[in-house]
Each structure stands twice: as C-alpha cells, then as structure tokens.
C-alpha positions in Angstrom: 9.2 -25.4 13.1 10.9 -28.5 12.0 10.6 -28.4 8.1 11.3 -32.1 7.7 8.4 -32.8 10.5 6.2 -30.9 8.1 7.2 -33.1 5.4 6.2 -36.1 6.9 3.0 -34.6 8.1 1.8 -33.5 4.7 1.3 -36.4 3.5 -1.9 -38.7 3.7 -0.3 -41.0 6.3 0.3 -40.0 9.9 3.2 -39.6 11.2 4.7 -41.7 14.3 4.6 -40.8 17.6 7.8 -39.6 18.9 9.3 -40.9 21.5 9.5 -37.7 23.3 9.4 -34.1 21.8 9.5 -30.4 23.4 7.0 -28.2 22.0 7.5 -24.5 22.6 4.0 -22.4 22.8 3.9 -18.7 22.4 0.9 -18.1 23.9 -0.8 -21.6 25.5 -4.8 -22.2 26.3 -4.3 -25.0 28.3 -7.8 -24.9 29.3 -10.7 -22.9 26.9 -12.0 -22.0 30.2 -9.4 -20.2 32.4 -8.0 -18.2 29.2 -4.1 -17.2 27.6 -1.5 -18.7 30.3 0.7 -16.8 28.2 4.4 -18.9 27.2 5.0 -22.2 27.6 6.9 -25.4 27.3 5.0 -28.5 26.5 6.8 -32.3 27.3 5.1 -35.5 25.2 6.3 -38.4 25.1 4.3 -41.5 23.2 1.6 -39.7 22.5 0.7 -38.2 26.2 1.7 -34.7 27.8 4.1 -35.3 30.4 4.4 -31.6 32.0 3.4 -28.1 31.2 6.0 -25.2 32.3 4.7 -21.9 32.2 8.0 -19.9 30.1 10.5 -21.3 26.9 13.1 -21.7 29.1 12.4 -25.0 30.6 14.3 -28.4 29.9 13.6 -30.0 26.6 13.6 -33.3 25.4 14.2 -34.6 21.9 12.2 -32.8 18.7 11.8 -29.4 19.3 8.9 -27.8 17.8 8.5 -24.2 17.6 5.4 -22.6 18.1 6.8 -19.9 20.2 5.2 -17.3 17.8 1.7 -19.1 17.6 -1.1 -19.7 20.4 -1.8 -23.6 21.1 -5.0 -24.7 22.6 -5.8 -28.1 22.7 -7.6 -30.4 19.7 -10.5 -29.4 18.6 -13.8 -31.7 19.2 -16.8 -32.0 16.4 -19.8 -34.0 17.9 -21.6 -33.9 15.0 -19.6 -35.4 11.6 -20.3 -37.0 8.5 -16.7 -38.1 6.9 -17.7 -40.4 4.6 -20.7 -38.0 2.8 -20.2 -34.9 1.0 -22.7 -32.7 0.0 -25.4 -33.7 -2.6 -28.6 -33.7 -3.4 -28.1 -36.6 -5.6 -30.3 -38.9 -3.2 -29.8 -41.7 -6.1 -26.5 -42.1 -4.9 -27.7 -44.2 -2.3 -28.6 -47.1 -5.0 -25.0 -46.5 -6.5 -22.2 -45.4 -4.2 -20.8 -49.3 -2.1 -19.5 -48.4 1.1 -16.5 -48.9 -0.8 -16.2 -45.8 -2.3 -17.5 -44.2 1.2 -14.3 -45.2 3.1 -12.1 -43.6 0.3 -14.2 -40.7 0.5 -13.8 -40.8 4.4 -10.1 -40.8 4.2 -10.0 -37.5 2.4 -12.3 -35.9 4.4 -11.0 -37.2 7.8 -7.5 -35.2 6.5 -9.3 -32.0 5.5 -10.8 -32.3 9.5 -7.8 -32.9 10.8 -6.2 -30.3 9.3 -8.5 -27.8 10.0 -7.8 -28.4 13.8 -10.2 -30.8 14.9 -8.5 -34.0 16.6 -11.7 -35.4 17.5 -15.2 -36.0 16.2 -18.1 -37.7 16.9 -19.5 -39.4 13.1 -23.4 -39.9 13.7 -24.4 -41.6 10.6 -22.6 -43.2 8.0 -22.6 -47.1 6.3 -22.6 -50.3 8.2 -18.7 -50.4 8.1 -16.7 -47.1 6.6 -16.3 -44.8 9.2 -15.8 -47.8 11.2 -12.8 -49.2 9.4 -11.9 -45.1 9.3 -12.0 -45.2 13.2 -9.5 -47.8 13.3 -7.6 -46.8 10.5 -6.7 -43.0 12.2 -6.3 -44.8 15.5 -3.6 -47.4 13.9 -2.0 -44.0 12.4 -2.4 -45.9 8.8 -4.6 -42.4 7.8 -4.1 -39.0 8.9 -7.4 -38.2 10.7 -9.0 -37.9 13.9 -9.7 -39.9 16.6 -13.5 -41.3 15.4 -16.2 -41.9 17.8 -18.0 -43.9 14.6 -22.0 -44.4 15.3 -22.6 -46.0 11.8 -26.0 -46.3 10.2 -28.8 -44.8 12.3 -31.5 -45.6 13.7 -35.6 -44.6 12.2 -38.8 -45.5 12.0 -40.1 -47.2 9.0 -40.4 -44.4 6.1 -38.8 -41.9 8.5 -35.8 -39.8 8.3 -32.6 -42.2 7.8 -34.5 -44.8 6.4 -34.7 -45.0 2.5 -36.5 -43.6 1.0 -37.6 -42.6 -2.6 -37.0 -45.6 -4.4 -39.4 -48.3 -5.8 -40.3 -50.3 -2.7 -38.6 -53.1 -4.2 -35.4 -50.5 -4.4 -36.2 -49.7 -1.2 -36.0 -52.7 0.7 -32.6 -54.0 -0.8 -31.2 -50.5 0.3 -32.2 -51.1 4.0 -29.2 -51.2 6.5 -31.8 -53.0 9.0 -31.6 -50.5 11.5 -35.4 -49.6 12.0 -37.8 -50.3 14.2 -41.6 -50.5 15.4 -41.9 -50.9 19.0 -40.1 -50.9 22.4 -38.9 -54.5 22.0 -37.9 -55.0 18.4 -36.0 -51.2 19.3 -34.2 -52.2 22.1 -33.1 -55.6 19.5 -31.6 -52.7 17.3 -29.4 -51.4 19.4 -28.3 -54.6 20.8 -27.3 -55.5 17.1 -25.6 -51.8 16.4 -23.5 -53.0 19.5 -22.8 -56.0 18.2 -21.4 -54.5 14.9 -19.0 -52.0 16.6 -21.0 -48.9 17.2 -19.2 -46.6 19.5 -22.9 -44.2 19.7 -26.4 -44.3 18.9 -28.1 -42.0 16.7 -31.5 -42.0 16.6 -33.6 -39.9 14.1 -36.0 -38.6 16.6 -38.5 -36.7 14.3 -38.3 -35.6 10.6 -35.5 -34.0 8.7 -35.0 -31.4 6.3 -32.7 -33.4 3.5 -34.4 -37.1 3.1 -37.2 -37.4 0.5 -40.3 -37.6 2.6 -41.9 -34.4 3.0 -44.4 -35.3 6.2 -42.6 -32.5 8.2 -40.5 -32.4 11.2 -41.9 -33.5 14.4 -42.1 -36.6 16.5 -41.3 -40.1 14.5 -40.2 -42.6 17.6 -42.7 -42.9 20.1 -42.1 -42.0 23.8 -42.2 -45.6 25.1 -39.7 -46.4 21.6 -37.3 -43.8 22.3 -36.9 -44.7 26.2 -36.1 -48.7 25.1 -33.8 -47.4 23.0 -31.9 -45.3 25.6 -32.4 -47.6 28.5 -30.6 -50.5 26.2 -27.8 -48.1 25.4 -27.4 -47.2 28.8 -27.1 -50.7 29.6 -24.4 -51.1 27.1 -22.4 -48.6 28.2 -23.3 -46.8 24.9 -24.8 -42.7 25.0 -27.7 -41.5 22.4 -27.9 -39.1 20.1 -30.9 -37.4 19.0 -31.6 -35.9 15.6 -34.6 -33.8 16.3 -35.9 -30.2 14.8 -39.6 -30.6 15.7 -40.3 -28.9 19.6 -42.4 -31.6 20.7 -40.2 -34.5 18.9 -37.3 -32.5 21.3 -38.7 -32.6 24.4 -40.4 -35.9 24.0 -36.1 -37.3 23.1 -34.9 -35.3 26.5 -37.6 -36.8 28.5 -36.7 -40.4 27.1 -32.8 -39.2 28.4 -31.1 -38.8 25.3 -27.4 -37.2 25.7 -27.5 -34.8 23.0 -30.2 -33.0 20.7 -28.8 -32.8 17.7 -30.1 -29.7 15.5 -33.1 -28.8 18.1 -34.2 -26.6 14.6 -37.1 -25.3 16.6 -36.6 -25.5 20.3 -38.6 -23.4 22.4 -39.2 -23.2 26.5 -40.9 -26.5 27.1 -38.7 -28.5 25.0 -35.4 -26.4 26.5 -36.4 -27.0 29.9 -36.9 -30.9 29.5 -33.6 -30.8 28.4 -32.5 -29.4 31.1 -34.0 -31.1 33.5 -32.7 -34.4 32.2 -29.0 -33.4 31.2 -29.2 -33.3 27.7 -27.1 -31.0 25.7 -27.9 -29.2 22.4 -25.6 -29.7 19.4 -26.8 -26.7 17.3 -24.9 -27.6 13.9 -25.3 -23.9 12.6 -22.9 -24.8 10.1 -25.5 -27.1 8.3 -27.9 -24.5 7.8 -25.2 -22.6 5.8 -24.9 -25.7 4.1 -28.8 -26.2 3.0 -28.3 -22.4 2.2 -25.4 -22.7 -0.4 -27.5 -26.3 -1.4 -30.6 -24.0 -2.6 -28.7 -21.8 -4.1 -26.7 -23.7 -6.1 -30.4 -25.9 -7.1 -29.2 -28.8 -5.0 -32.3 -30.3 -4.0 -35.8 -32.3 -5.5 -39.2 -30.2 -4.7 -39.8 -32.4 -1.6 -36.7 -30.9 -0.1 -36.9 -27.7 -1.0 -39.8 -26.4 1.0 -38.0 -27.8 4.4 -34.7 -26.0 3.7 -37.0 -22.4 3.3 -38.6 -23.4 6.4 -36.2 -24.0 8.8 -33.9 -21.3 7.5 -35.8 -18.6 9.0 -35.1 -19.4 12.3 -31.0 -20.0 12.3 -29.2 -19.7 15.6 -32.9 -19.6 17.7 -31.7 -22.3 19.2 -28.9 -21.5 20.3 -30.6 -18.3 21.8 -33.3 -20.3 23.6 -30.3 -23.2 24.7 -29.1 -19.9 26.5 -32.0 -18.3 28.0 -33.0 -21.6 29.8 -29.4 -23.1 30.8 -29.1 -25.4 28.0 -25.3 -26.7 28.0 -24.1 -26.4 24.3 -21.8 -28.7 22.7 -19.9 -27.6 19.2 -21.3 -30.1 16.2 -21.1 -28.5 12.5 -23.1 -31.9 10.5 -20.1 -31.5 8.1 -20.8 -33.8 5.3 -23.7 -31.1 4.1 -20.8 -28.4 4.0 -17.6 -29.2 2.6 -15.5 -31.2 5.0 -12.7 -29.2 6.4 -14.3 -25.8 6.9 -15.3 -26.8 10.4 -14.1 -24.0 12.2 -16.8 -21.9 10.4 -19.1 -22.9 13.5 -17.4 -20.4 15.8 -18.5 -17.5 14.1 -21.9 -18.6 13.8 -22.2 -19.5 18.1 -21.0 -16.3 18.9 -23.5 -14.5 16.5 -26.5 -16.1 18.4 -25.3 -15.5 21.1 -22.6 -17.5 22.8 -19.3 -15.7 24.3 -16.3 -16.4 22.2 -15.1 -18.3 26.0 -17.6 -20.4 25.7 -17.7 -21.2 22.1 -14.2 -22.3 22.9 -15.0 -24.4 25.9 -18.5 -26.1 24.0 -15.2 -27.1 21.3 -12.7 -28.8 24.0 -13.5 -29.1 27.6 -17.8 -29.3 27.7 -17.7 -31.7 24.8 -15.0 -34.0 25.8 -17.5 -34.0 29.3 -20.0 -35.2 26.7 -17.7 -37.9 25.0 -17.2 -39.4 28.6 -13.8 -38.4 27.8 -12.8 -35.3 30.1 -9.8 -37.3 31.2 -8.3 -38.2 27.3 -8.8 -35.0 25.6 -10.1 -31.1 25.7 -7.3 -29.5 27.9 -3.6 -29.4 27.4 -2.4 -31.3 30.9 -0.3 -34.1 32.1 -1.8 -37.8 31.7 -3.6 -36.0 28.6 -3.5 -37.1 25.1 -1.3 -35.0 23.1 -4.0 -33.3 20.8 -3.2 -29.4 20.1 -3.4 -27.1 17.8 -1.3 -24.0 16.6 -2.5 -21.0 15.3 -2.0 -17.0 14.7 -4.0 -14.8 16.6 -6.3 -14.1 19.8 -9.8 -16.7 19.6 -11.2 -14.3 22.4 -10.8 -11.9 20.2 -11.8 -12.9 17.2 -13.2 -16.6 16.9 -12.5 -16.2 13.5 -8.9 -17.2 13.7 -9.8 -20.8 14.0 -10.5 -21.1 10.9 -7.3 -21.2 10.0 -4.8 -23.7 11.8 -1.2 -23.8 11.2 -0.4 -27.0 12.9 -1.9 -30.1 14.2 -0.8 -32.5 16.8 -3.2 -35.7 17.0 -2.1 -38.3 19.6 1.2 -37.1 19.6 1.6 -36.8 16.0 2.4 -34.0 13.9 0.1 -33.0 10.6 0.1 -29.6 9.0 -3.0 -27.3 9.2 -5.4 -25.9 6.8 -3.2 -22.7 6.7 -0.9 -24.2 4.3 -3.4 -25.4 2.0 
C-alpha cells in the first residue's frame, strides 16, 4: 500500500478525495449477503465506485492501492452511537462538561470509529449542537470520521430517562435541553422544533433506562397516544424514530405506535416481538453496552440507584437477540458506544453470533439491512457502481471467524483513505 497515503491518513484530518484511484482487493465482499467474490479491481473516482472487475488484472487509473493480500467489504454501519460521551458514571458531569468540550471529545472518538472500520453511524443522543457540528465537520472532510446521521438531544417524559435528573430542581431545570413532553400536542411541537434545529433522527426514550438516576424501573414512560404524535410528525417530516425501550410492554406499545427501530429491546418477549413485526420495526440489540455496564460495575462505576438496574438486566444478555430470531425480527448492528470505549465497535460481532445470529448475517445487519434502515440502500452497505466509496481492508475470513473485524487495516470513507485500528 501507498506508504505516503498512509501518512496523510494518520493524521486527525481526512484526507482528499482523489480524483480517481484503482484499488486492488484480494479477496472482495461486495455484498455481506452473496459472500467472497474472490479478487478484484475496484475504480473510484470523487468519492463514488465507478466499476468492480472481478481479477487484478484489469485497467487502473491513477493511485494504486494495494489490498491484494487483504479481504475488502464495504464500510461498516453503527445505528446506535454516542461520539461525543465516553463512559462514566460521573452523572455530575452533566452540570460541568459545555457542549464545548463534547465536540472535542466527538472528534477523537469519531477517529477511533472510523478507524475501527465503521464509515457510518447513526448518533442517537448527544447535546443540542456537537455531533451536529461533528456531522458536518466529517462530511466537509475538516475531521477524520464518519458519515453522522446526528439525532441530538432526545426526546423523554418529564423525570424520565434522558431528561435530567438528580440535581436540585433548580439544577435541574437550567440543565433542561427542552426536549420533553406531556401530551400528543405539545409532543408532536417537539419534534417539529428538533427539526427545526437540524436533527437528522428522532430518539425517543420509550420506557426507563438502566444508566440515568431515577430508579422507577424500565417499562412504559410515553403514552401510546404520545408516542404515535411523535411518529406521525416525524413521518411527516420526512424524519424515522428511534426507540429506546427495555421494558416488554414499553416495546410493543413503541412498535405499535410505528417506530423504525427498538433500541436495546432489554426484555423482549413474543408479544412485544411480534408487534414489531407486524409493524416493520427492527431491533438494535447493542450487546456491546451490556459489556459496557458489566466492566462499569466492576470497576465501581455507578451511584446505588444504578446499580440494581445493571444486575438486573444483565442476566438476560443476548435474549433478545434470540427472541428477534425466533419470531422474524429483522436485526440491525448498534453497539451504544459511548458506555464502552469508542473504537472497540467491532466487539458486537462476536456477541450477535453468540446469541444466535449466523456470522452472514451479522455481516449483512452491519452493511446492507442497516443501510435499508438508514433509507440509504442506494449510498452505502455494498461495494457497487453509483455507490459511495466506503470499504474496509482487513486480514482474514469474517465467515469464519467474525472476530477479524475487530481489527481493520484500512479504511476508505467517501473515497478517502484513513488507517485502521490495526496499526494502533
């Protein structure tokens, strides 16, 4: 490979697109899907693949890259991100740390998940403004970093998971980012203003969670006739809905309202599962979070009220997955990096396949299913022509051994080439 590419890519800003570049793939997974196509050559040019020629021996234009001894497969896609958190259970923070200091933090952790192979990722929760700036800043190619689909702040009852919490009321109220809501009309407002301030998303907090400082458990916090405001205003917008949820009822009650994704779905069973299903809503299992919560405990992360959720809901890891399964569930890859170290991503692989999930299709819920979700199956997820020119190179069979994405050699984001986590 071109050492003086590698160079450039090393650093903390991006590098340009080339005008046109030849990229020589070993073994190429065009699409997660179909499998190994075995060699091939690779044309981009500004940022877009032009062709895809099965063999090394085609015409080449320009840079040459050499990945002729690694397997490519296209960007990886995280729909469930945090890149301007990292993991705490300093709660304080929130009365201390200006969004500032977020968007710094952002920047190093969008080059830690670039690097570790993921081109794209959905950020579902954040300040009014960081990842958003972050969004434009990896897009402008001023940051090395993926392309952001930012959410910002989400959305919560009063007193509910998201909102703040643990403070003097007083404390409270100045910390409010004025995104919740009591009521189908003063919801549907909400979104209307999350629009308005450049959210790509809504996130909802649909029931509980296991991290803020309320301990009044994990179910249902929206009501029904809430939750379907908030999706119908979306919808009209042109905007999808994501649904934190770990409660079953809390679950089913976000499908019915006809959220895109469930994100968690802790304690999913039939009747929540089959809701989904009926209504097209995918699970985003985040298994990687609960490793998180896990090293959290360990390490005597969290206050009393926290405590007694993480014990609960890690007894019943990967269940969801397993029931996502059972009852036709389509799963889409989401790791809630932000309560794991940023950049360790590709730990979620190994996790999907051990409740359950083929390595195939733990592949495909990383590229193809979740750029379906994105709304972006023509952008990003396979290695075509008219595609973006997001890939990855690596050593090693992810069939095989799902493992070998956690270690990426190579990156190209949008035609632009960043080293991977390998060389770290």
């Amino acid at each position: 490979m071109k050492s003086c590419l590698f160079a450039l890519a090393a650093s903390l800003v991006a590098a340009s697109p080339a005008a046109a570049d030849t990229i020589l793939a070993g073994n190429l997974i065009a699409d997660a899907g179909e499998g190994a196509m075995g060699p091939a050559t690779i044309i981009v040019h500004d940022g877009r693949i032009v062709s895809v020629t099965p063999g090394l021996d085609g015409e080449r234009h320009g840079e040459v890259i050499d990945w002729s001894d690694k397997t490519v497969m296209p960007g990886l896609i995280d729909m469930h991100t945090h890149l301007s958190y990292e993991p705490s259970g300093d709660y304080w923070q929130q009365a201390t740390v200006p969004d500032e200091w977020r968007t710094i933090i952002g920047v190093k952790n969008a080059r830690l998940t670039l690097a570790a192979g993921f081109t794209t990722v959905r950020n579902v929760g954040s300040g009014e403004h960081d990842v958003h700036a972050l969004r434009d800043a990896t897009a402008a190619g001023l940051v090395a970093g993926p392309r952001i689909v930012s959410g910002g702040p989400s959305m919560a009852i009063i007193g509910g998971h998201a909102d703040v919490n643990g403070f003097l009321p007083e404390v409270n109220a100045l910390l409010d980012k004025g995104y919740t809501c009591t009521g189908a009309v003063e919801c549907a407002a909400k979104v209307r203003l999350k629009s308005q301030n450049g959210a790509d998303l809504i996130k909802i907090t649909a029931t509980g969670g296991v991290l803020s400082q309320q301990g009044r458990g994990l179910e249902a916090h929206f009501t029904s006739e809430e939750m379907t405001s908030i999706v119908e205003t979306a919808d009209i917008l042109g905007l999808k809905v994501a649904a934190h949820a770990h409660g079953a009822r809390g679950i089913e009650s976000a499908a019915r309202a006809g959220v895109s994704t469930i994100e968690h779905g802790t304690y999913l069973d039939r009747e929540a599962a089959r809701a989904m299903r009926e209504n097209g809503t995918a699970l985003v299992p985040t298994l990687m979070a609960f490793k998180g919560i896990e090293e959290g405990l360990a390490a005597n992360m969290y206050t009393p009220i926290v405590v007694p959720k993480v014990r609960q809901t890690l007894e019943v890891v990967g269940d969801n997955v397993r029931m996502a399964l059972a009852e036709d569930v389509a799963v889409v890859f989401g790791t809630d990096s932000g309560v794991f170290p940023h950049g360790r991503n590709g730990e979620e692989f190994a996790m999907l396949v051990e409740a359950g999930m083929t390595p195939r299709d733990a592949l495909v819920s990383a590229t193809s299913r979740a750029a379906e979700w994105l709304g972006m199956e023509g952008e990003i997820g396979r290695i075509a022509p008219g595609m973006s020119a997001d890939m990855i190179a690596f050593d090693g069979d992810p069939y095989a051994d799902v493992t070998v994405l956690e270690e990426v050699d190579a990156v190209i984001e949008r035609g632009r080439l960043h080293e991977g986590n390998a060389a770290d």
